[in-house]
Each structure stands twice: as C-alpha cells, then as structure tokens.
N, C-alpha and C positions, 0 to 999 in steps of 0.2 A: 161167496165164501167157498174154500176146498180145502180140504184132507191130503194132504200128501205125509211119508217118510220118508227119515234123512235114510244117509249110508248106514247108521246105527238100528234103522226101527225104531228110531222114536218117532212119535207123531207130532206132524205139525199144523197149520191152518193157514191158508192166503185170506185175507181181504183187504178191501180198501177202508179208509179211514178216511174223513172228511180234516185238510186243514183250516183251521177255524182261522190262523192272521189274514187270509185270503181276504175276508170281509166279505164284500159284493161283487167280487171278481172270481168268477166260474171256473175260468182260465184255469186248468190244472188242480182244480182244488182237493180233489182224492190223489191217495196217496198210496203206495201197497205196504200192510204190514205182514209181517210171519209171525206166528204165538205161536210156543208150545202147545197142543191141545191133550197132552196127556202129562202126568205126573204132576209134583210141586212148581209152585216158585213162578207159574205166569211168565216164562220169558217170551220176548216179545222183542223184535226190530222192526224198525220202520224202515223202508228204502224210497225216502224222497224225490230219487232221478226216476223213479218209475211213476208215470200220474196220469189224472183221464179228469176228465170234464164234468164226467154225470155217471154218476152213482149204475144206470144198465149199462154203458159201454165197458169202465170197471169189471161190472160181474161176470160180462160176457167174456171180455179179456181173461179174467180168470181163469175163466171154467172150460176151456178152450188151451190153455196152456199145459205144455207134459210135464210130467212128475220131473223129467231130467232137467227142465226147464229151472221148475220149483227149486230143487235143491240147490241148483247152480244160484240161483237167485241168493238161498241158505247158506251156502258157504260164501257166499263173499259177501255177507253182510256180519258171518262169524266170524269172518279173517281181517277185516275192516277194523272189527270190535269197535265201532261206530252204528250209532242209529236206536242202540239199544232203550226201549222206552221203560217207564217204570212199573213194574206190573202192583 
C-alpha cells in the first residue's frame, strides 16, 4: 500500500486487491486499486489491465512506482469513469 496526491491535494492510496472469479488460477489474480484515503464517501477504482501474481511482487510494484506514475494511473481511471467500485 502507498499515499500518494492527486493535482488537487487530495489524498489517495495504491493497493492491490486479490480477484476472487480467478478461483485457483494465480495468473494475474491481484489487481491495483486507488481509494480516496482522506475525506467522505470511500471512492475507490479498480484498474484491472494492471495485475501481478502474488501479493510481494504487487507491494513491491507499488512502492517503487512515482507519485507522477500514481496520478497518471488516477486520471485515467477518472476520465474512463469506469472501474469505480462500491465503497
């Protein structure tokens, strides 16, 4: 998991998310999501074209990735207005 802000200073959060239809196939089965980590309302995307195997390559991936990266990641899953999960 990481802390990054958007353009605005708002804060947000990387992590991966395990997909559960996956079953017993490992193949891909983390996923990256973005949450809000401050304010109301839990918002929360998932970006499914982004995915890892096992849970430390994920973290590592993360936490290794720049903030410009992150946001870029942020705006185009804002501008999509796709992926958004329920908070």
């Amino acid at each position: 998991m990481r802390e990054f802000t958007d353009a605005e200073g708002r804060r947000w959060r990387a992590s991966p998310r395990q997909d559960d239809s996956k079953g017993v196939d490992y193949k891909g089965r983390l996923f990256l999501v973005l949450e809000r980590a401050d304010g109301p309302g839990g918002e929360a995307y998932a970006l499914p074209e982004v995915r890892w195997n096992s849970e430390r390559t994920a973290e590592r991936t993360i936490s290794t990735m720049s903030a410009v990266e992150l946001r870029r990641r942020l705006r185009s899953a804002l501008g999509r207005g796709e992926g958004r999960l329920a908070g």
